[in-house]
C-alpha positions in Angstrom: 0.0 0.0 0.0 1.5 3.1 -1.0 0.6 6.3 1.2 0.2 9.9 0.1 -1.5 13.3 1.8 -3.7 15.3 0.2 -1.7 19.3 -1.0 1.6 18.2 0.0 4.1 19.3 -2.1 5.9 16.0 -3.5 8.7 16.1 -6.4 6.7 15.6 -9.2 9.2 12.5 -10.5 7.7 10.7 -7.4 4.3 11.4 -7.7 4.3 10.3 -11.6 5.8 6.8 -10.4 2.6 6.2 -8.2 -0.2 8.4 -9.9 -1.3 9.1 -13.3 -1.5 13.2 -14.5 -4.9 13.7 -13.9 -4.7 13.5 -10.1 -1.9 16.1 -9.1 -1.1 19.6 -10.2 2.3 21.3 -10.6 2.9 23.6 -8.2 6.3 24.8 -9.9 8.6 22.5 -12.2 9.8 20.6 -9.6 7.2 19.7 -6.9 3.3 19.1 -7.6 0.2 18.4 -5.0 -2.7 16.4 -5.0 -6.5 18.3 -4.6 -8.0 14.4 -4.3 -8.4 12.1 -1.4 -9.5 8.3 -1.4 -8.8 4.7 -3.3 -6.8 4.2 -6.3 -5.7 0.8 -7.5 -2.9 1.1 -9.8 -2.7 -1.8 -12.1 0.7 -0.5 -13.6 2.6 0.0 -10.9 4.5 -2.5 -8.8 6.3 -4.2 -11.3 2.8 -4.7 -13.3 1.2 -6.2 -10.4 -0.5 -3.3 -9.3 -1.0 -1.3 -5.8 -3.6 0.3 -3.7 -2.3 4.1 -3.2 -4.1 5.7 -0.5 -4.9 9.4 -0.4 -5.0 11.1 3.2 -6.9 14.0 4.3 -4.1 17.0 5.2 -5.4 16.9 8.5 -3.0 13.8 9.4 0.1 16.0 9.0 1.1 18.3 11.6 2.6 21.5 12.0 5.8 20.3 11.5 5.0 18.8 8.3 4.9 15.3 9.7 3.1 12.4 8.6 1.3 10.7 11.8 3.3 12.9 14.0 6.6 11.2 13.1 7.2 10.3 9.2 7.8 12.2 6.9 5.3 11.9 3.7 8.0 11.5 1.3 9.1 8.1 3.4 5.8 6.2 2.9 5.6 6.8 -0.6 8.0 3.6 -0.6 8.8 2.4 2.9 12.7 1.6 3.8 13.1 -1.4 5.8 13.4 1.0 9.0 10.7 3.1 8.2 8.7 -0.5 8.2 10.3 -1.4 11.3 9.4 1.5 12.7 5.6 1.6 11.6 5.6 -2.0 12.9 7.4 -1.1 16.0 4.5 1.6 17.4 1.6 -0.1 15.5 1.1 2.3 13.3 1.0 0.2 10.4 -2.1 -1.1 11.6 -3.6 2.6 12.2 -2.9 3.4 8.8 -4.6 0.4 7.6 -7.5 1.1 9.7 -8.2 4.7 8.8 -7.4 3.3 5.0 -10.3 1.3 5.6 -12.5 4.1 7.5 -11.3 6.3 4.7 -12.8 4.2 2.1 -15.8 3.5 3.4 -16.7 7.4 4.3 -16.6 8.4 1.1 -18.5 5.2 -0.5 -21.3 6.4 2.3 -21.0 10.3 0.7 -21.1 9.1 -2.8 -24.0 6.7 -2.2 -25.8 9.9 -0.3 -25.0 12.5 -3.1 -24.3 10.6 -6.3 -25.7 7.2 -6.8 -29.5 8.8 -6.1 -29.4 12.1 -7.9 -26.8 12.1 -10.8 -28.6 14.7 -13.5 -28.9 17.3 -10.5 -26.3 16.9 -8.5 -23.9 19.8 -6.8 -21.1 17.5 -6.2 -20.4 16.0 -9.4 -17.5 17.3 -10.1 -15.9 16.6 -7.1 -16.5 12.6 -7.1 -14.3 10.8 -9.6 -14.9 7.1 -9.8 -14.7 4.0 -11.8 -16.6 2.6 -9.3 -20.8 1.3 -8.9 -22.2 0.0 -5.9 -21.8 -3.5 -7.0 -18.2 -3.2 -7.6 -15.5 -5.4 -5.5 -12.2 -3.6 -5.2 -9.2 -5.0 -3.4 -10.0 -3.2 -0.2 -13.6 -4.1 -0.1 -13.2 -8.0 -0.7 -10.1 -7.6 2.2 -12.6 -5.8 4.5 -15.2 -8.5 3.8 -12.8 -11.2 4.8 -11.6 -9.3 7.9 -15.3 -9.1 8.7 -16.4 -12.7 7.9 -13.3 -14.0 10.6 -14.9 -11.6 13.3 -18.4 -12.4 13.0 -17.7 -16.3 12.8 -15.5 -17.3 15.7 -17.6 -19.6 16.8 -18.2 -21.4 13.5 -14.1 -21.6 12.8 -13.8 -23.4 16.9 -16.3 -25.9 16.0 -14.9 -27.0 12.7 -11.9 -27.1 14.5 -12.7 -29.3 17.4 -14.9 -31.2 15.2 -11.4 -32.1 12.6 -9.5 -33.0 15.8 -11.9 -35.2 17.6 -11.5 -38.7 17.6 -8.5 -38.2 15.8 -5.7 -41.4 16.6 -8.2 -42.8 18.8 -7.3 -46.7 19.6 -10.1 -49.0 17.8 -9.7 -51.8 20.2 -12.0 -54.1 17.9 -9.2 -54.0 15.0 -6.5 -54.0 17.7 -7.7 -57.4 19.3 -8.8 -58.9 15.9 -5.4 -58.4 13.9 -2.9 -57.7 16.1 -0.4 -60.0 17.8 0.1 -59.1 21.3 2.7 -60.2 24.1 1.8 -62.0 26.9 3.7 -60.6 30.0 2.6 -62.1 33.3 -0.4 -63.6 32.1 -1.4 -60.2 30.7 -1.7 -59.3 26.7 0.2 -56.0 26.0 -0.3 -54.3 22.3 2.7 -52.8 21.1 0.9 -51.9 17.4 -2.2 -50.4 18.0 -5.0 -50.2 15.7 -6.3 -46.6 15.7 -9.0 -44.5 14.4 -7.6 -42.1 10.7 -10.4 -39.8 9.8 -10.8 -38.7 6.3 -9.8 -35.0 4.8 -12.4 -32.7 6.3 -13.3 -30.0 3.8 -14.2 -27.7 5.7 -10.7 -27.9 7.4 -9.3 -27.6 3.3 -11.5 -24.6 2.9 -10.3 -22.6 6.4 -6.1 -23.7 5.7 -6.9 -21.6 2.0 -8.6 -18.9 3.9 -6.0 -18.4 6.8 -3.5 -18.7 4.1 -5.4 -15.7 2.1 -5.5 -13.5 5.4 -1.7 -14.2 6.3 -0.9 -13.2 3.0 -2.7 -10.0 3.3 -1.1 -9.5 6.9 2.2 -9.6 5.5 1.2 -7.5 2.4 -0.8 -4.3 4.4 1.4 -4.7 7.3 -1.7 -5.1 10.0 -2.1 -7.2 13.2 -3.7 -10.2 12.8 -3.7 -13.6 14.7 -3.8 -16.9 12.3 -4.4 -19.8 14.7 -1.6 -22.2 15.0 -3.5 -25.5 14.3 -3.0 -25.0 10.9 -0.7 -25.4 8.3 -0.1 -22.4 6.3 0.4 -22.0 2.4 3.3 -19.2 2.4 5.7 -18.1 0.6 6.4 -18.6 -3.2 3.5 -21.4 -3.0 1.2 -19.2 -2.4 2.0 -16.6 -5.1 1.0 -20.2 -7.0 -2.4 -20.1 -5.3 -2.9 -17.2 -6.2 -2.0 -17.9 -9.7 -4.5 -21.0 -9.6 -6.9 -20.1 -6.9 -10.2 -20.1 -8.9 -9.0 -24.1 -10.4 -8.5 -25.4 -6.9 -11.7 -24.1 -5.3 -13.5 -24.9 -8.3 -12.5 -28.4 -7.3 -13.5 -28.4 -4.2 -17.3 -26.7 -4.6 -19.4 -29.3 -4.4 -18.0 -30.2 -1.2 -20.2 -27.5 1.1 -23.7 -26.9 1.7 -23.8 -24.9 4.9 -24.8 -21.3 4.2 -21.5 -19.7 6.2 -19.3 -22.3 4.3 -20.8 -21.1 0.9 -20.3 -17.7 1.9 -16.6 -18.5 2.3 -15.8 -19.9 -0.5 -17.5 -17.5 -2.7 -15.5 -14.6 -1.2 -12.7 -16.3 -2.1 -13.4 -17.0 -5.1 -13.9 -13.4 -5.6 -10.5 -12.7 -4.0 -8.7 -15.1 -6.4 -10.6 -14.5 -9.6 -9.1 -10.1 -8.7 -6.2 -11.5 -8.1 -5.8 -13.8 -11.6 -6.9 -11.1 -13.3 -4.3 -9.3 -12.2 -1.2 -11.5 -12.7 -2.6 -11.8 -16.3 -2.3 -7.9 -16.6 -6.0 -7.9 -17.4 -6.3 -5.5 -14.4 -8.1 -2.2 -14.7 -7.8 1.3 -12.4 -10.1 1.4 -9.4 -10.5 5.3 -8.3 -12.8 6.3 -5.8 -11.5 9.7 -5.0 -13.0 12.9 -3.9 -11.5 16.6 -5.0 -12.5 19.1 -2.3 -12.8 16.9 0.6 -13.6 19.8 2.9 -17.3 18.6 1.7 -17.5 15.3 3.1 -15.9 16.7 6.0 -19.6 18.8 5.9 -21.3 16.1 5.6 -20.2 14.0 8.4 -20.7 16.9 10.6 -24.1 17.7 9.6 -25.0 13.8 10.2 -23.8 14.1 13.6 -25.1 17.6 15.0 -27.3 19.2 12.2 -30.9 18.9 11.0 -32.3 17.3 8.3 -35.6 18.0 8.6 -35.7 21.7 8.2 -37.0 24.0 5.3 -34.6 23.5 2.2 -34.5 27.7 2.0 -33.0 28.2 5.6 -29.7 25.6 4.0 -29.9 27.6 0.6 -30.4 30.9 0.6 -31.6 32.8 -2.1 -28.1 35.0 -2.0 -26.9 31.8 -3.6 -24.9 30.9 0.1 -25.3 27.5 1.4 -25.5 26.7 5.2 -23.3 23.5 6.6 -25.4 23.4 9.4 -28.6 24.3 11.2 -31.1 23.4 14.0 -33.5 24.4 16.1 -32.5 24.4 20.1 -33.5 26.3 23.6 -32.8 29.4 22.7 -30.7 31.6 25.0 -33.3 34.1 26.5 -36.9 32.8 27.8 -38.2 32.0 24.4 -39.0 27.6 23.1 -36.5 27.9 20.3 -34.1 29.4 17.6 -31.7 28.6 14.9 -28.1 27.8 15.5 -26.1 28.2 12.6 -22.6 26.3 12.2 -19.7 26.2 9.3 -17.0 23.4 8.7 -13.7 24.2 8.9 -11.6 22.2 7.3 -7.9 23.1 7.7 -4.4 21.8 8.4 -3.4 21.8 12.0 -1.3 25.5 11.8 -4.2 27.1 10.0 -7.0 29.1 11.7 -10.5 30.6 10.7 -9.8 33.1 8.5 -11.2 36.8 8.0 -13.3 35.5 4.6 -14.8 33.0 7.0 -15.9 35.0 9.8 -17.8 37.6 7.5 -19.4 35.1 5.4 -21.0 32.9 8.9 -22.1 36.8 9.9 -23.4 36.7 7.0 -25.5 33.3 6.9 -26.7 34.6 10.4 -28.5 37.3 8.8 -30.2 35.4 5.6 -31.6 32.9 8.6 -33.1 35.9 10.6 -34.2 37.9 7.6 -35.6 34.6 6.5 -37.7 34.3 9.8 -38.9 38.0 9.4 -40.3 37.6 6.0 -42.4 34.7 7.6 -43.0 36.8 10.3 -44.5 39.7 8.0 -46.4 37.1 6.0 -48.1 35.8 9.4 -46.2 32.2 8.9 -43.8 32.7 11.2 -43.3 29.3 13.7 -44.7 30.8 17.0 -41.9 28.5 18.6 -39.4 30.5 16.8 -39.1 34.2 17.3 -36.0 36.3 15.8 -38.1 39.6 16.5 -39.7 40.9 19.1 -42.7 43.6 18.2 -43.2 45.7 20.9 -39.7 46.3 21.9 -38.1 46.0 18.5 -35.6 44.1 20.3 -33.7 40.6 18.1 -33.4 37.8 19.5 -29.8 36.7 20.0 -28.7 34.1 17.2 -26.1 31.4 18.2 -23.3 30.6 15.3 -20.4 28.2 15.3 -17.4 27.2 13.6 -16.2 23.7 14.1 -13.0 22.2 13.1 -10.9 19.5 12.5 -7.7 17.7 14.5 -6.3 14.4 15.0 -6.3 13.4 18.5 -2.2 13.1 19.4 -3.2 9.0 20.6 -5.3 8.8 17.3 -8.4 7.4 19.3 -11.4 7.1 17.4 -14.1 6.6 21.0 -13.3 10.4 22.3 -15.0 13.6 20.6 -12.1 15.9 22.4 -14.5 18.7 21.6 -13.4 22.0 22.9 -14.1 25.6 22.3 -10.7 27.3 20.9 -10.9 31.1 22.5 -13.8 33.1 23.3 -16.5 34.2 20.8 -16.1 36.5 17.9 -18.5 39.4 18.2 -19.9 41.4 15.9 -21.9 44.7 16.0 -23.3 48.0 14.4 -23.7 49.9 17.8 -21.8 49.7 20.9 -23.9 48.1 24.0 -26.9 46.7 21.8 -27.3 43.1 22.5 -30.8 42.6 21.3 -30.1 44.5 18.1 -30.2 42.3 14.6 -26.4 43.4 13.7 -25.1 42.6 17.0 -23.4 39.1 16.2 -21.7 36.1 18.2 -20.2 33.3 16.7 -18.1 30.3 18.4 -15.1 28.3 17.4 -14.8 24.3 18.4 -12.2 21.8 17.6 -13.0 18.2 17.2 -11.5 15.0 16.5 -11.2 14.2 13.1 -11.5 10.3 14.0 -14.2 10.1 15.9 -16.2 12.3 13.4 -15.3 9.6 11.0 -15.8 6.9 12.9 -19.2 8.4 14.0 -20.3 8.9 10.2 -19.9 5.0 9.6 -22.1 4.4 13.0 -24.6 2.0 12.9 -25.7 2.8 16.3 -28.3 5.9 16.6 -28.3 5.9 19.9 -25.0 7.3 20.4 -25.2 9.4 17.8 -28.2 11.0 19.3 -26.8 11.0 22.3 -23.8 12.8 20.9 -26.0 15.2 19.1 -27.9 16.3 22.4 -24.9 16.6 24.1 -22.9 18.7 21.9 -26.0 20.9 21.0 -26.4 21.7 25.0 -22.8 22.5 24.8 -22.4 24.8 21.6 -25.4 27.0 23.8 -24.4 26.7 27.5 -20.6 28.3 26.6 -22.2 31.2 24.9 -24.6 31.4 27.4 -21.7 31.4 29.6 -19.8 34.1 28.0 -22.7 36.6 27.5 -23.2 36.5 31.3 -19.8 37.4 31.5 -20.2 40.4 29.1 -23.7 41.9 30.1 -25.9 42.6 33.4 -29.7 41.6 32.6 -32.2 42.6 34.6 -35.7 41.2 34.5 -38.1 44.4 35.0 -42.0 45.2 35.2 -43.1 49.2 33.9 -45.4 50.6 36.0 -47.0 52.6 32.7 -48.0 51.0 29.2 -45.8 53.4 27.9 -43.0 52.7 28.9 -41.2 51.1 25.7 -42.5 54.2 23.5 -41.3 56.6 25.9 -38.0 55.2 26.4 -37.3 54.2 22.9 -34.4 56.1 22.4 -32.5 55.3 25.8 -33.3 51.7 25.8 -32.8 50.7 21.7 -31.6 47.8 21.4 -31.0 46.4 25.4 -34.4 45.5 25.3 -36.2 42.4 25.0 -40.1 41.1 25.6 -40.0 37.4 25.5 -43.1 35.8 24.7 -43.3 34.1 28.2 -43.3 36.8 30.0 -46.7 39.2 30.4 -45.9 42.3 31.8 -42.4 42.2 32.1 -39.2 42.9 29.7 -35.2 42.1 29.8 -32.9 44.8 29.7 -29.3 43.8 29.2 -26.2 46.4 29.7 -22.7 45.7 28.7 -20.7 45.4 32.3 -18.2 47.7 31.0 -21.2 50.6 30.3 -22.5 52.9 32.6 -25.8 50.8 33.5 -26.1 53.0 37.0 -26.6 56.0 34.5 -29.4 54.8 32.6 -31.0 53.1 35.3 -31.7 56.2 37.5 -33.3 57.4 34.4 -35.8 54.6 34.3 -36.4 53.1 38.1 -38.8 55.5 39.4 -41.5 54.1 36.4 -40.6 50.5 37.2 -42.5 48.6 39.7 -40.0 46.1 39.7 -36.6 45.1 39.1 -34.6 42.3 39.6 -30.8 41.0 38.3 -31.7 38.3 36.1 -29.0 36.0 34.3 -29.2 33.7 31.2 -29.8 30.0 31.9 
């Protein structure tokens, strides 16, 4: 397996050993990158027996421009024997394999989601470049299918195994007496040859030595760790580049011979292994790509699986401005409302980079389409009574939540952990000074999150962690800006003793004033701590009947 990261900047001679033209771009006349990452099987390569090349994601090298925090990308292009060693020696050649594997997989799952289903219409077209249909077998999916049938049938492979060595060199005392000359010793026979029990060939046992002979093979081949039992003796070596040479004759000898359904299974995967791999020696191999260009995209997608919405209006994803939200839902909104939008953007960067300038106006941006998109419903009369952006009476917005989430790769590479964490304190946004409930007055988050366990999390079978995961990090993304507004303004919860209050105070109160719809006769007024709240409140207490500190929950 031959491993290469996505916009490095490789020698160009190297890259043309491994890849064909069409998948990197020169960069100068010496060094070229690659905009693609995914699966290509190179038939030509490998002394014409072909390779897998793997593409990774940038996020895997670090700010020191090292692959897996300690390789360099040029040295797993083609592995020296200590570069092996060392992969072997700190099990990262089984991590590679895995997230190979994981890689693979993710972007079979976005293609099926955005390709297979809508082809004519679809946005991301140009991005997917594949050979591939969802019938197709490459090398890593029969190898995954293999790996998969030895987990799921450990119980199957002990039972053939105890049911080959039973009985086996048992003494038939019948024979023994029969047709064997014993000697007499104190009046007592003693056998010397014994007549004993020689089972026939089991086929099933024939079946499992080819198919532990297949996995040991692609052990030693993709470097991972892998346990072959010992009761069995292996085909290795130079005989088993003859199997594979000659693997579809000898099991098409053998088929007749099983009838159970996990047996069948077996042998027809294979089959399928050996009939890929014939193919191949006889140079009758063609390219297998499943590549993506862009793959901040699927990055998107995985996100959005695991915290956004998919239920919601298709206009508050696309605007009309031509944008296109990452992510949105509705959640608790931060004052005493039921709900609101929080709006989030992928950020899909290498390790040293940071959310950028471009990025932060275009989220303030989507923020505004979403409430502008709530107050045309709300000047229509359609508005969702659970959602309120603004408030009539008071002319007061309510505050909109936004988010930017990112990618790393956890230093221990563990795929179980989120490590979600908020990197700095929110970015804040604003017209007018000390306005918190005015439309232009803007917050928006940055989070961090592990690359693996998004990935790993995309490929999840299990909804109840990934709800649980959704909840969790949605309560999250609102209690830390709920957090930091505390920290920035002083609410107070009041009731005016006159119905005229708002109107008269318009002026001195535009924009720090709120009227959620739960409360009847009483408003939120919110002061920046650094303001001078005493001043404007001995303009207003003698009209209030009451007045108490109030902070977001």
């Amino acid at each position: 397996m031959i491993i290469l990261f996505e916009e490095y900047h490789y020698k160009t001679e190297d890259l043309s050993k491994v890849l064909t033209e069409r998948y990197y771009f020169p960069i100068n006349g010496i060094e070229s990158k690659i905009n693609f990452v995914g699966y290509y099987f190179n038939p030509q390569i490998n002394e014409g027996k072909g390779d897998v090349v793997i593409i990774f994601p940038k996020v895997f090298i670090n700010e020191h421009n090292l692959a897996f925090d300690e390789f360099t990308p040029e040295s797993l292009i083609n592995p020296t024997f200590e570069t092996t060693q060392r992969l072997t020696e700190t099990g990262k050649d089984k991590l590679i394999f895995e997230i190979s594997t994981w890689l693979y997989r993710a972007i079979q799952q976005f293609n099926k989601r955005h390709f297979y289903n809508s082809i004519s219409e679809n946005q991301f077209i140009n991005q997917i470049v594949t050979n591939l249909d969802e019938n197709s077998s490459t090398e890593l999916d029969i190898i995954l299918s293999l790996l998969r049938f030895h987990k799921e049938n450990q119980d199957l492979f002990t039972f053939i195994a105890k049911t080959a060595h039973s009985q086996q060199n048992k003494i038939n005392w019948h024979k023994t007496i029969n047709k064997k000359q014993p000697i007499i010793h104190n009046n007592q026979p003693i056998y010397v040859d014994l007549a004993t029990t020689r089972k026939r060939v089991n086929d099933d046992e024939e079946l499992l030595i080819l198919f532990y002979s297949t996995l040991n093979h692609i052990k030693e081949k993709y470097a991972f760790n892998f346990q072959i039992p010992q009761n069995y003796t292996l085909i290795k070596g130079h005989q088993f580049e003859t199997v594979l040479r000659r693997g579809c004759r000898l099991l098409k000898n053998i088929k007749y011979k099983y009838f159970s359904d996990k047996m069948i299974c077996l042998y027809n995967l294979l089959f399928t292994y050996f009939e890929r791999s014939e193919r191949t020696q006889s140079k009758k191999q063609i390219e297998e790509i499943l590549l993506i260009k862009d793959f901040n995209i699927v990055f998107e997608d995985m996100i959005d699986d695991l915290i956004g919405d998919s239920t919601l209006f298709s206009e508050l994803k696309n605007h009309a401005d031509g944008k296109q939200v990452d992510h949105i839902y509705k959640y608790k909104s931060l004052l005493i409302e039921d709900e609101i939008y929080f709006v989030g953007d992928s950020k899909y960067y290498k390790p040293q980079n940071s959310v950028g300038k471009n990025s932060k106006a275009k989220q303030f941006t989507y923020a505004r389409n979403v409430i502008q998109y709530n107050i045309d419903l709300f000047n229509k009369g359609d508005l969702d009574q659970r959602i309120r952006y603004r408030e009539n009476e008071t002319e007061g917005y309510n505050i909109t939540p936004n988010f930017f989430i990112s990618a790393f790769v956890n230093k221990d590479f563990d795929f179980s952990k989120s490590y979600l964490n908020e990197t700095g304190k929110p970015i804040m946004q604003f017209h007018f000074e000390n306005r918190l409930f005015d439309r232009d007055t803007l917050f928006v988050q940055s989070y961090n999150i592990n690359f693996l366990f998004v990935l790993s999390g995309y490929l999840s079978r299990n909804s109840t962690l990934k709800n649980n995961f959704k909840k969790d990090t949605q309560k999250i993304f609102r209690e830390k800006l709920v957090t930091f507004i505390n920290e920035k303004y002083q609410f107070y919860k009041v009731k005016p003793i006159e119905e005229n209050f708002i109107y008269k105070h318009f002026k001195l109160l535009n924009g720090k004033i709120y009227k959620p719809s739960q409360l009847e006769n009483e408003v939120i007024l919110a002061f920046e701590k650094s303001s001078d709240i005493d001043g404007v409140i001995s303009q207003i207490e003698v009209e209030l009947e009451e007045k108490t500190a109030y902070v977001l929950e």
